[in-house]
Backbone and ligand atoms as CSV (ligand in chain L), in Angstrom:
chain,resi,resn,atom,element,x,y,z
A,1,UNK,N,N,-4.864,-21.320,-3.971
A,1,UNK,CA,C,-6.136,-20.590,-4.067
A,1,UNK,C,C,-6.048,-19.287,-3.248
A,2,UNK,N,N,-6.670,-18.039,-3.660
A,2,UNK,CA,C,-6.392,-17.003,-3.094
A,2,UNK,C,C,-7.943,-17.230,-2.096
A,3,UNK,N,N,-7.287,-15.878,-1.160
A,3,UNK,CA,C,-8.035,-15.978,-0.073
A,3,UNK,C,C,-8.893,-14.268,0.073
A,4,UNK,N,N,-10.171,-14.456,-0.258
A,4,UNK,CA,C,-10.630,-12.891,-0.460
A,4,UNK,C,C,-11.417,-12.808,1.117
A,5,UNK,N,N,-11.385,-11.913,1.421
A,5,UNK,CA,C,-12.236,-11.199,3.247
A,5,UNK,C,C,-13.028,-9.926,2.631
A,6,UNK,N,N,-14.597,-10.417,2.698
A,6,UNK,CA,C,-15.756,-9.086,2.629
A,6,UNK,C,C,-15.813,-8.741,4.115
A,7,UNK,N,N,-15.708,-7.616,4.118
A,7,UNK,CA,C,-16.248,-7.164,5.384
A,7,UNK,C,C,-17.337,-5.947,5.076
A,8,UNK,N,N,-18.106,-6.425,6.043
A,8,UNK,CA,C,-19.649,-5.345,6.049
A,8,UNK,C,C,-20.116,-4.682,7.072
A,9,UNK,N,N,-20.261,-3.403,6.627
A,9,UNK,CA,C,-20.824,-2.287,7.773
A,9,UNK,C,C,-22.030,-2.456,8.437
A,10,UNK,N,N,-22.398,-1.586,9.051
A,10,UNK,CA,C,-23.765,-1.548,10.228
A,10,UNK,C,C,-24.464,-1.505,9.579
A,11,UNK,N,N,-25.884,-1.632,9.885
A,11,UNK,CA,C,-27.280,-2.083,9.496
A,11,UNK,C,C,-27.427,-2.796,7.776
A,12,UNK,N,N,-26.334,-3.219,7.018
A,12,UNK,CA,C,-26.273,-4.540,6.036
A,12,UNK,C,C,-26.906,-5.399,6.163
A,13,UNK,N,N,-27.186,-5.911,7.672
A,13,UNK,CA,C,-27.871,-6.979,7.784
A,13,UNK,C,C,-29.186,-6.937,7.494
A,14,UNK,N,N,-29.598,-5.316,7.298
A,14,UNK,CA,C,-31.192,-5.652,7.087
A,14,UNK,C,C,-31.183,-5.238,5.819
A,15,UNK,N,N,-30.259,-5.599,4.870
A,15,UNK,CA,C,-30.850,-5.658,3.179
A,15,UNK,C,C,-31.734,-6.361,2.799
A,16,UNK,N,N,-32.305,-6.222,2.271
A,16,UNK,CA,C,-33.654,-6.597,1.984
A,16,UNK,C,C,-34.827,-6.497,2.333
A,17,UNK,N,N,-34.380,-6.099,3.479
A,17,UNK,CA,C,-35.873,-5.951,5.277
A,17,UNK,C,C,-36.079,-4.008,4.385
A,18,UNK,N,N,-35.191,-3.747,4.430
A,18,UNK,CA,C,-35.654,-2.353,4.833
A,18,UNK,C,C,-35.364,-1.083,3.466
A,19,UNK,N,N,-36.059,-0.324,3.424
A,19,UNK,CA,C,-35.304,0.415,2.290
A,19,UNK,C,C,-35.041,-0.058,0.848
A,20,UNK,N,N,-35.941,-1.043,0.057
A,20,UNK,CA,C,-35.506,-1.571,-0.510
A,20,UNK,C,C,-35.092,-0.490,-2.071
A,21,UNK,N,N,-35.678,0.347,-1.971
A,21,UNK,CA,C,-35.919,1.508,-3.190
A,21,UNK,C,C,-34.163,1.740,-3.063
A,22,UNK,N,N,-33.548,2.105,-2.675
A,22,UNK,CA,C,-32.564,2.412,-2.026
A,22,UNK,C,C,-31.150,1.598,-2.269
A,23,UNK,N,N,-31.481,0.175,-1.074
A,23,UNK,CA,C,-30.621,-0.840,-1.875
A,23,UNK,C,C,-30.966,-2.220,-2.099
A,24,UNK,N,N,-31.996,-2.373,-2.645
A,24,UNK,CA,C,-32.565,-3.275,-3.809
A,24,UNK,C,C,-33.647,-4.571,-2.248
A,25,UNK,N,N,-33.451,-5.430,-3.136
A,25,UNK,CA,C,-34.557,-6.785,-2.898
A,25,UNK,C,C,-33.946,-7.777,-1.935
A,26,UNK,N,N,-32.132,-8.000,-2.162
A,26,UNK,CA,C,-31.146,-8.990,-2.142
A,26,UNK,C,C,-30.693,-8.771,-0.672
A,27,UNK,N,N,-30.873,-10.149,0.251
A,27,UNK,CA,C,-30.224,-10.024,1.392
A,27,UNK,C,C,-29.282,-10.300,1.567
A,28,UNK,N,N,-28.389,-9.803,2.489
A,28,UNK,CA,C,-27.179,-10.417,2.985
A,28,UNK,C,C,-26.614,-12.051,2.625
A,29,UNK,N,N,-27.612,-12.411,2.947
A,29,UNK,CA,C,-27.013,-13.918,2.619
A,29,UNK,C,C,-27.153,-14.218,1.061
A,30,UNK,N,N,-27.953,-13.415,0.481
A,30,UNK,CA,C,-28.424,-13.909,-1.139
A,30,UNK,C,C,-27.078,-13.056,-1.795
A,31,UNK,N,N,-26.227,-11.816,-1.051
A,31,UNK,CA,C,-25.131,-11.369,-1.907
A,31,UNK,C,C,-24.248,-12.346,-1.488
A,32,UNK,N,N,-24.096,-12.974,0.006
A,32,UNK,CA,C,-23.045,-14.298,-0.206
A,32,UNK,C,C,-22.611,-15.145,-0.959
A,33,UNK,N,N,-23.907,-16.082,-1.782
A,33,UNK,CA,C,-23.985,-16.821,-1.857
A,33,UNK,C,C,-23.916,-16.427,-3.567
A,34,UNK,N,N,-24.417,-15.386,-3.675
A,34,UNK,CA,C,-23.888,-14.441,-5.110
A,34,UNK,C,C,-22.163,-14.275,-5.622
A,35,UNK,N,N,-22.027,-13.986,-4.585
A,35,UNK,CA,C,-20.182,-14.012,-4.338
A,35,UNK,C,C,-19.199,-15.328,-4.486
A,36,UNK,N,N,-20.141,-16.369,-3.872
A,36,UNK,CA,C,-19.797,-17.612,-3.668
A,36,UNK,C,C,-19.495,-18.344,-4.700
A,37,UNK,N,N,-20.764,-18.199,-5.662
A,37,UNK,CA,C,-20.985,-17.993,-7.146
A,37,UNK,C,C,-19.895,-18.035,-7.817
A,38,UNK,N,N,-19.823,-16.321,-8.115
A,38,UNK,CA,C,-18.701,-15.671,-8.955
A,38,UNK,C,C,-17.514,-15.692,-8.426
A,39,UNK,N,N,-16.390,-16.243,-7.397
A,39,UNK,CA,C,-15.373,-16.797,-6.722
A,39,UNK,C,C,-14.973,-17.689,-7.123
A,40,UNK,N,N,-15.878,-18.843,-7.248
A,40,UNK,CA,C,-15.489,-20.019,-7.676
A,40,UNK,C,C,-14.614,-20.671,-8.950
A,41,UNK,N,N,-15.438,-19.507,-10.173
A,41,UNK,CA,C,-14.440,-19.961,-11.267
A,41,UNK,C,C,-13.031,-18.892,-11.322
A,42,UNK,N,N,-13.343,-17.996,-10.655
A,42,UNK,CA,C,-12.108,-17.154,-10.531
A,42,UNK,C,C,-11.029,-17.876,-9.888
A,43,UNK,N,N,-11.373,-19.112,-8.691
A,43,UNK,CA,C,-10.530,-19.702,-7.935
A,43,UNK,C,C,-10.005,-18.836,-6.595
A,44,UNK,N,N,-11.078,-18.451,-6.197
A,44,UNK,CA,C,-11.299,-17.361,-4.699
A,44,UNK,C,C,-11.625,-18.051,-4.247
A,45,UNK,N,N,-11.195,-18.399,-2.601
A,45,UNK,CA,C,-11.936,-18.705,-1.686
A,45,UNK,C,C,-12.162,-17.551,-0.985
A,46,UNK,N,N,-13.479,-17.468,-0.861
A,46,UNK,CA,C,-13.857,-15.754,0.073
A,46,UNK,C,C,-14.654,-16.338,1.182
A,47,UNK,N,N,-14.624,-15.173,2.555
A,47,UNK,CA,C,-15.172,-15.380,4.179
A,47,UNK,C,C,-15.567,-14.319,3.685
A,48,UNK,N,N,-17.034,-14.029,4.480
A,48,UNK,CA,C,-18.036,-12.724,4.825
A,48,UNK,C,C,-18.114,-12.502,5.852
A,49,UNK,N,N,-18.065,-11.502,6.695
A,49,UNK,CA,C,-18.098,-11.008,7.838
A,49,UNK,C,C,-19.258,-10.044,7.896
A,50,UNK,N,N,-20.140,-9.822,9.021
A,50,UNK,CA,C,-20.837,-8.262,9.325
A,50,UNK,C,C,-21.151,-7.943,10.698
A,51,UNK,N,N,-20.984,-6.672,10.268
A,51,UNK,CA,C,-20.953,-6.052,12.093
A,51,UNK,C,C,-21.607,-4.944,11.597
A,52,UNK,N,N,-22.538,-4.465,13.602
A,52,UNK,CA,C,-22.358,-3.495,13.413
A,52,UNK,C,C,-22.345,-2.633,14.312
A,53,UNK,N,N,-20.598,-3.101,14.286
A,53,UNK,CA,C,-19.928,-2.650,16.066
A,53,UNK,C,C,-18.689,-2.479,14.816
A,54,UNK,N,N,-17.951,-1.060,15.694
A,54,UNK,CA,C,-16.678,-0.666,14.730
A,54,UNK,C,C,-15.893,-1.277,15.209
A,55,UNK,N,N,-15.263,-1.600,16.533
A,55,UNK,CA,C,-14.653,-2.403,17.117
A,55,UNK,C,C,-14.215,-3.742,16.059
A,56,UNK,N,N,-15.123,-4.309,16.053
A,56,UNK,CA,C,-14.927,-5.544,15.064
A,56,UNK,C,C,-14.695,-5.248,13.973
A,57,UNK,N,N,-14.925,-4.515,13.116
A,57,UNK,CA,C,-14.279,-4.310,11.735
A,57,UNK,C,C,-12.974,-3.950,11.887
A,58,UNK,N,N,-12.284,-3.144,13.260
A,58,UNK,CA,C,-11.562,-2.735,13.225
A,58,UNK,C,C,-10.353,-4.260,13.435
A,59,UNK,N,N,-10.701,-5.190,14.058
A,59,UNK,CA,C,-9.818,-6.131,14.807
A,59,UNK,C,C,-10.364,-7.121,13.807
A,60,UNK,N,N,-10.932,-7.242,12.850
A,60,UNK,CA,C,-11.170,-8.370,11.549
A,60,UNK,C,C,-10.082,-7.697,10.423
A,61,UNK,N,N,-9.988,-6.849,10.283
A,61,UNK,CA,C,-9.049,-5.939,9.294
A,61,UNK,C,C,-7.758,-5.820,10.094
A,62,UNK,N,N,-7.576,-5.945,11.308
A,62,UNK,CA,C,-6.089,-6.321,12.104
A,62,UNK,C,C,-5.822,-8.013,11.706
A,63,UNK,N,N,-6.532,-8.711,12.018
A,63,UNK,CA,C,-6.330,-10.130,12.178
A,63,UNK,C,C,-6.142,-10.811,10.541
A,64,UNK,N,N,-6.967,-9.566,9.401
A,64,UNK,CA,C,-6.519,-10.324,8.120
A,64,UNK,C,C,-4.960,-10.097,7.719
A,65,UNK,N,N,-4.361,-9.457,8.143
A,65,UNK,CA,C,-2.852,-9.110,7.302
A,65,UNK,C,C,-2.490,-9.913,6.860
A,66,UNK,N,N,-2.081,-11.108,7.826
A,66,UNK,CA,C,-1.143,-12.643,7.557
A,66,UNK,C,C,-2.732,-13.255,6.904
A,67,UNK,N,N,-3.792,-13.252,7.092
A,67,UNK,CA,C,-4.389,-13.905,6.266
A,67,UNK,C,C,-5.359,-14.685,4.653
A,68,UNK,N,N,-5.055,-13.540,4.223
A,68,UNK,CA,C,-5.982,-13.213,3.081
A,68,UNK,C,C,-4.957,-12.132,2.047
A,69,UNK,N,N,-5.613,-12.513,0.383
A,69,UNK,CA,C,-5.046,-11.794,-0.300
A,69,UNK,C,C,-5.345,-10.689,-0.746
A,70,UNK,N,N,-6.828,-10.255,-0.511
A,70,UNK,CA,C,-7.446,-9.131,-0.365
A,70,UNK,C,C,-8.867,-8.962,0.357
A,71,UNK,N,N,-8.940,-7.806,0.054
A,71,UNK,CA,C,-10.766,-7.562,1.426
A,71,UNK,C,C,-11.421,-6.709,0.136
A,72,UNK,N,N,-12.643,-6.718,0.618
A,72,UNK,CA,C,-13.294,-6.350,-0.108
A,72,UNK,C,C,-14.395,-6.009,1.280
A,73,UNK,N,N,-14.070,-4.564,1.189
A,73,UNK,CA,C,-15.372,-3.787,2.712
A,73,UNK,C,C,-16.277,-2.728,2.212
A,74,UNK,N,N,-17.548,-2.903,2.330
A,74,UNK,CA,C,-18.745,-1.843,2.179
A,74,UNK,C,C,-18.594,-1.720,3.765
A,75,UNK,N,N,-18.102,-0.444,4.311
A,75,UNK,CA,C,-18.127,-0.427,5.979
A,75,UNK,C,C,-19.395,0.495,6.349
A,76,UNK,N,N,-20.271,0.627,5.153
A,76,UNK,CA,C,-21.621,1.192,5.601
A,76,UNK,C,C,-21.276,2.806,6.196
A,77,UNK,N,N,-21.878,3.283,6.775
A,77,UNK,CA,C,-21.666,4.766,7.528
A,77,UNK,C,C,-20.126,4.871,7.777
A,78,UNK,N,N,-19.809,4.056,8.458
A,78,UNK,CA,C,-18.249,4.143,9.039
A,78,UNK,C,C,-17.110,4.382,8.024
A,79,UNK,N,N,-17.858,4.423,6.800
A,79,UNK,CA,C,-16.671,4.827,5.566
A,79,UNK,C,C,-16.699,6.627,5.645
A,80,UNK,N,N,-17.412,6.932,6.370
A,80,UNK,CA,C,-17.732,8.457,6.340
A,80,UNK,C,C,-17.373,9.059,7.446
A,81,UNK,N,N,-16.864,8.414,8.774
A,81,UNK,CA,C,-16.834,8.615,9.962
A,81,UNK,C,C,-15.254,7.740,10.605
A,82,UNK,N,N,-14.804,6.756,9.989
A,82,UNK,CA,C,-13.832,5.860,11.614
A,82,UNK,C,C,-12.696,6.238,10.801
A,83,UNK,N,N,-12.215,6.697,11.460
A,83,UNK,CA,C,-10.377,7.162,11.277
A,83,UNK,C,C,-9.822,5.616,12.091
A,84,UNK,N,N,-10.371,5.021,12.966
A,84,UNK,CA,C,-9.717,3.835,13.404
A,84,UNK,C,C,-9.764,2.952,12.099
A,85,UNK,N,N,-10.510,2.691,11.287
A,85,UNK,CA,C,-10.654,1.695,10.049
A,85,UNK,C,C,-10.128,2.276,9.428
A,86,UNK,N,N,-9.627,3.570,9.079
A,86,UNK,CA,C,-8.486,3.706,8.067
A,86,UNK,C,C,-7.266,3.587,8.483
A,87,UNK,N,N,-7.115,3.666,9.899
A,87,UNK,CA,C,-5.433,3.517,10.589
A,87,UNK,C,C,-5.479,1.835,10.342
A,88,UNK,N,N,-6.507,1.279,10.494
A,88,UNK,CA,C,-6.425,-0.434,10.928
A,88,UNK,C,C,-5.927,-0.898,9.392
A,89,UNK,N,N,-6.453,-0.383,8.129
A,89,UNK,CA,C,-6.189,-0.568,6.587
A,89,UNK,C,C,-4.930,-0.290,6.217
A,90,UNK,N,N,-4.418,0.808,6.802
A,90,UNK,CA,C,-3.100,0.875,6.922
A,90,UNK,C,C,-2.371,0.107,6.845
A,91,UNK,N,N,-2.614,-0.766,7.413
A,91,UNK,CA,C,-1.266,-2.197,7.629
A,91,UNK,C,C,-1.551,-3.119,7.165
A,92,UNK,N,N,-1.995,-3.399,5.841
A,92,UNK,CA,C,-3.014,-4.362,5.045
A,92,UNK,C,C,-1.847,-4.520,4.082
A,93,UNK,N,N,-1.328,-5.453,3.308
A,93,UNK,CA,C,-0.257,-5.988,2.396
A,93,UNK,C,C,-1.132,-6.104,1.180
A,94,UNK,N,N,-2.662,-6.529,1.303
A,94,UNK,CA,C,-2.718,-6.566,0.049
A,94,UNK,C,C,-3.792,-5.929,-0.735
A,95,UNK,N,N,-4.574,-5.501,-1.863
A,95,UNK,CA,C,-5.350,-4.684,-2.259
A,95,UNK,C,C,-6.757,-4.309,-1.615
A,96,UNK,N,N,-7.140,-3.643,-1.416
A,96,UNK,CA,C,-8.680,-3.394,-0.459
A,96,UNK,C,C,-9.474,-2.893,-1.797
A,97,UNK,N,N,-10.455,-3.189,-1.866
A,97,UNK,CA,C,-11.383,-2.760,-2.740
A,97,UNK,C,C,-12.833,-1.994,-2.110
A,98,UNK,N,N,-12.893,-0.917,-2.183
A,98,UNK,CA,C,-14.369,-0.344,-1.188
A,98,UNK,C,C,-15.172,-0.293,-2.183
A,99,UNK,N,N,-16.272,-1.040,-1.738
A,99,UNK,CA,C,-17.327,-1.057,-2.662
A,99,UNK,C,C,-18.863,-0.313,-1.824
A,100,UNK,N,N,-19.468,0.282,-2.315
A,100,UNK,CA,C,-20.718,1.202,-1.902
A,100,UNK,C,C,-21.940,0.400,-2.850
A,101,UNK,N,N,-23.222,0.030,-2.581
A,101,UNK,CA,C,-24.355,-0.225,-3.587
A,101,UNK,C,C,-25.106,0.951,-3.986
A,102,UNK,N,N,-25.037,2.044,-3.382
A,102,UNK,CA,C,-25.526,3.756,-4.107
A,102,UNK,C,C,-24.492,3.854,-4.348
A,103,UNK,N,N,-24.521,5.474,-4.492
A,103,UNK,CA,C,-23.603,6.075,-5.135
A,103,UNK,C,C,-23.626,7.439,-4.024
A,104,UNK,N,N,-22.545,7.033,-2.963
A,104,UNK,CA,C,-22.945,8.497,-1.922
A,104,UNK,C,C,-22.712,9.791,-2.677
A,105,UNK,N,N,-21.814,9.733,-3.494
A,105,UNK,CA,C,-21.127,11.247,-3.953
A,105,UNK,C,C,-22.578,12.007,-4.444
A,106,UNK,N,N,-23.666,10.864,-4.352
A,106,UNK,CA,C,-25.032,11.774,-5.460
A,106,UNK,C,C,-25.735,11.500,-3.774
A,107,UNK,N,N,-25.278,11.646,-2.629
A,107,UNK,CA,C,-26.753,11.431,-1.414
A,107,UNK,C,C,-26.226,12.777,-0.474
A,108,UNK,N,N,-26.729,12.468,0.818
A,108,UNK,CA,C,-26.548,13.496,1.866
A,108,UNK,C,C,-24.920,14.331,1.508
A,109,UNK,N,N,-24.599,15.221,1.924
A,109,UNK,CA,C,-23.296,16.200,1.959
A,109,UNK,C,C,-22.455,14.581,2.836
A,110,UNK,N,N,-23.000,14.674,4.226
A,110,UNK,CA,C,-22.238,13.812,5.029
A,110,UNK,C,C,-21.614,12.437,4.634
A,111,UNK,N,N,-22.230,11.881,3.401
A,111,UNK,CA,C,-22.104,10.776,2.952
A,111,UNK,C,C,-20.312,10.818,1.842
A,112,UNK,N,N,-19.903,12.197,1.736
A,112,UNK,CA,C,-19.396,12.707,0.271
A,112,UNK,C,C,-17.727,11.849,0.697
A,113,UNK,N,N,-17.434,12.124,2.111
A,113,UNK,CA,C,-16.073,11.848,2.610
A,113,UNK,C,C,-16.129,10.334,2.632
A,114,UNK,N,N,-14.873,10.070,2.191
A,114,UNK,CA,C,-14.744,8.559,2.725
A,114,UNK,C,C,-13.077,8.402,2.903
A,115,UNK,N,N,-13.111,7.781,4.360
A,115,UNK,CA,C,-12.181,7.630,5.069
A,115,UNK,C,C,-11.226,6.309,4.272
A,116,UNK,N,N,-12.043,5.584,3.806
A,116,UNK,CA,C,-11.483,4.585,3.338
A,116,UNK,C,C,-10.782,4.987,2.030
A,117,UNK,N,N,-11.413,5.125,1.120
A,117,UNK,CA,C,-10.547,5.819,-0.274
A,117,UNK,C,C,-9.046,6.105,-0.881
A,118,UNK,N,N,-9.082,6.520,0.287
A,118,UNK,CA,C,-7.597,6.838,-0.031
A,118,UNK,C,C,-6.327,5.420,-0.077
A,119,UNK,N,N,-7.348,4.947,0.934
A,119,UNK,CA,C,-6.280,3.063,0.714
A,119,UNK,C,C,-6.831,2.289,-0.286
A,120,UNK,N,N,-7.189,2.578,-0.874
A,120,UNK,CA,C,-8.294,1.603,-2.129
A,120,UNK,C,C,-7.775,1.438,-3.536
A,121,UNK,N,N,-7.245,0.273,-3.872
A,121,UNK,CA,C,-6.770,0.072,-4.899
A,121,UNK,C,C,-8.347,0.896,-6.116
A,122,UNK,N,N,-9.696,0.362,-5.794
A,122,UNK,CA,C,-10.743,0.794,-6.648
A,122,UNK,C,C,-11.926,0.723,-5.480
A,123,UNK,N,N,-12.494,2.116,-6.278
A,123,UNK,CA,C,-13.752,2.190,-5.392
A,123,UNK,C,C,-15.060,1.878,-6.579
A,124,UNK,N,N,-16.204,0.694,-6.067
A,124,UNK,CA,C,-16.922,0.205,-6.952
A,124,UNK,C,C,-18.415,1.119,-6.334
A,125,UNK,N,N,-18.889,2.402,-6.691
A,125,UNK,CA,C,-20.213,2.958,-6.177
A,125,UNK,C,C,-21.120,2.829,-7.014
A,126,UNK,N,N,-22.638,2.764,-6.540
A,126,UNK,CA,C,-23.804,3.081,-7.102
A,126,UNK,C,C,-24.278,1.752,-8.589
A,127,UNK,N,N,-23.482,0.424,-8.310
A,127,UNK,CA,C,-24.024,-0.382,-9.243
A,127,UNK,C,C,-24.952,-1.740,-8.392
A,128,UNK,N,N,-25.233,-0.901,-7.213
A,128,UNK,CA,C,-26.226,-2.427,-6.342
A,128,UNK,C,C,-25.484,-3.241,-5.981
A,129,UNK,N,N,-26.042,-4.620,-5.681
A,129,UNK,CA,C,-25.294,-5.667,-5.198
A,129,UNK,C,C,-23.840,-5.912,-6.222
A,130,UNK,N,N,-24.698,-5.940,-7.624
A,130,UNK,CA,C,-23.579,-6.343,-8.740
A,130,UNK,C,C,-22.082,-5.559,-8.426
A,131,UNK,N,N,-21.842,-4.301,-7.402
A,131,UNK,CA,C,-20.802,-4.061,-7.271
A,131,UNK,C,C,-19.778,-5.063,-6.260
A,132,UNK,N,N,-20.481,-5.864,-5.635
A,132,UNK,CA,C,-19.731,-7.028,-4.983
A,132,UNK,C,C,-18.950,-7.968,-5.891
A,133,UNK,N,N,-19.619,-8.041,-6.847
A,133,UNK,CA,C,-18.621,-9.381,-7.842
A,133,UNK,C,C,-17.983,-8.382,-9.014
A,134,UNK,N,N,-18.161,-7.184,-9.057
A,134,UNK,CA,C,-17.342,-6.490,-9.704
A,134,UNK,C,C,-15.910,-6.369,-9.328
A,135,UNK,N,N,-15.628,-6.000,-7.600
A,135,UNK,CA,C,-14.863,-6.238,-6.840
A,135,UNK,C,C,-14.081,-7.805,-7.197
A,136,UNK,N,N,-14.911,-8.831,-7.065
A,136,UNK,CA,C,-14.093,-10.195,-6.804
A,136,UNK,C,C,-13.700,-9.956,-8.454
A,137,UNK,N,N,-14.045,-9.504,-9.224
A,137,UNK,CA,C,-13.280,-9.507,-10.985
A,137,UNK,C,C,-12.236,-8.262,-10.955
A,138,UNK,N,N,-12.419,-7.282,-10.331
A,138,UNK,CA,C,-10.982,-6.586,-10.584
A,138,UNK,C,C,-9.956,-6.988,-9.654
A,139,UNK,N,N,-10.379,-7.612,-8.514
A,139,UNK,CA,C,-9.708,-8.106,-7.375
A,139,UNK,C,C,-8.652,-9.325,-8.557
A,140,UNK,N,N,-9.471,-10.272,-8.990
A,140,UNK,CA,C,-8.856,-11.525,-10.206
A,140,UNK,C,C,-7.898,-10.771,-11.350
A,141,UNK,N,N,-8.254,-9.557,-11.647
A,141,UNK,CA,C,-7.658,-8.898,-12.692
A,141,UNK,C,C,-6.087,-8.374,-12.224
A,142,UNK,N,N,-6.065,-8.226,-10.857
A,142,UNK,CA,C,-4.950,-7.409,-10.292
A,142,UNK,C,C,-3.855,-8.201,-9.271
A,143,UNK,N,N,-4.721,-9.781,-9.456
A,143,UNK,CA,C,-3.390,-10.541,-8.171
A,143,UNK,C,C,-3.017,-11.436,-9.062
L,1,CA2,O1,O,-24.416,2.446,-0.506
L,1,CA2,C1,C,-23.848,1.786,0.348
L,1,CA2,O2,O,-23.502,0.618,0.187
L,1,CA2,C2,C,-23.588,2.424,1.720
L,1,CA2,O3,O,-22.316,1.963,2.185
L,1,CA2,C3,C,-24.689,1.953,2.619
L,1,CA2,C4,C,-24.676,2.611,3.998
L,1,CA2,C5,C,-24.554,4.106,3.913
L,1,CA2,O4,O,-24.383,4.629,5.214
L,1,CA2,C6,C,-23.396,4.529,3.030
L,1,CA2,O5,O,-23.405,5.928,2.947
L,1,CA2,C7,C,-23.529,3.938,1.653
L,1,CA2,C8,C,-25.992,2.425,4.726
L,1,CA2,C9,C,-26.352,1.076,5.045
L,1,CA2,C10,C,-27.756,1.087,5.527
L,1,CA2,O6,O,-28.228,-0.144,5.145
L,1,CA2,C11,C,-29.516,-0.429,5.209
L,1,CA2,C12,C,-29.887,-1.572,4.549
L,1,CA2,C13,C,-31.188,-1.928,4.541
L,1,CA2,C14,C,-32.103,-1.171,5.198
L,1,CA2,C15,C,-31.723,-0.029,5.861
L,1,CA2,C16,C,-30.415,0.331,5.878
């Protein structure tokens, strides 16, 4: 059974609390358990992680190398900002998938860069939660 790692950026945790116009109704735990879902017949076992301390994304994305067959990270702001999370991706063996629920390339200027990208087998933007299990199906399509 393959082994998938979500990792999630800063303030994720208040999906649903806050902003919902933005990024929808669905909390954190309701995209888990969404994931959990769509994993199963794929034959994924997937872990969720969230922070929102860079530190830890940075040393969860060190500690997956030997563990997991791919990640799948919305790193929230920090896709626009941490050169440490793209050095830490660096040393990743197996496909990363960055997934966004907008679509930054259409929001603020500051939002346009992403640090992550460039290591990204596919970047999934601007389809809502549904871009999480889009991820776990091209993730199935490609190992
Ligand atoms: O669209 C995405 O998934 C983002 O990664 C979300 C980040 C944003 O900084 C990126 O540019 C795009 C923002 C997360 C903020 O999340 C909130 C969730 C609920 C309420 C308030 C903020």
């Amino acid at each position: 059974m393959k082994k998938i790692l979500f990792i999630i950026g800063p303030n994720l945790n208040l999906l649903g609390i806050r902003e919902p116009e933005i990024y929808g109704h669905q909390t954190l735990s309701d995209i888990e358990k969404m994931c959990a879902e769509a994993a199963r017949p794929l034959n994924f076992q997937i872990e969720f992680k969230q922070s929102n301390y860079e530190g830890d994304l940075v040393t969860w994305i060190q500690d997956a190398r030997d563990e997991y067959d791919g990640l799948i990270i919305n790193a929230a702001a920090y896709t626009h900002t941490s050169v440490a999370i793209h050095d830490a991706l660096k040393f990743l063996k197996f496909p990363i998938i960055e997934v966004h629920q907008s679509d930054p390339s259409t929001r603020e200027s500051f939002r346009h860069i992403s640090y992550i990208e460039p290591l990204a087998a596919k970047v999934i933007k601007g389809l809502g939660t549904k871009g999480y299990t889009e991820a776990l199906a091209y993730l199935h399509e490609i190992l």
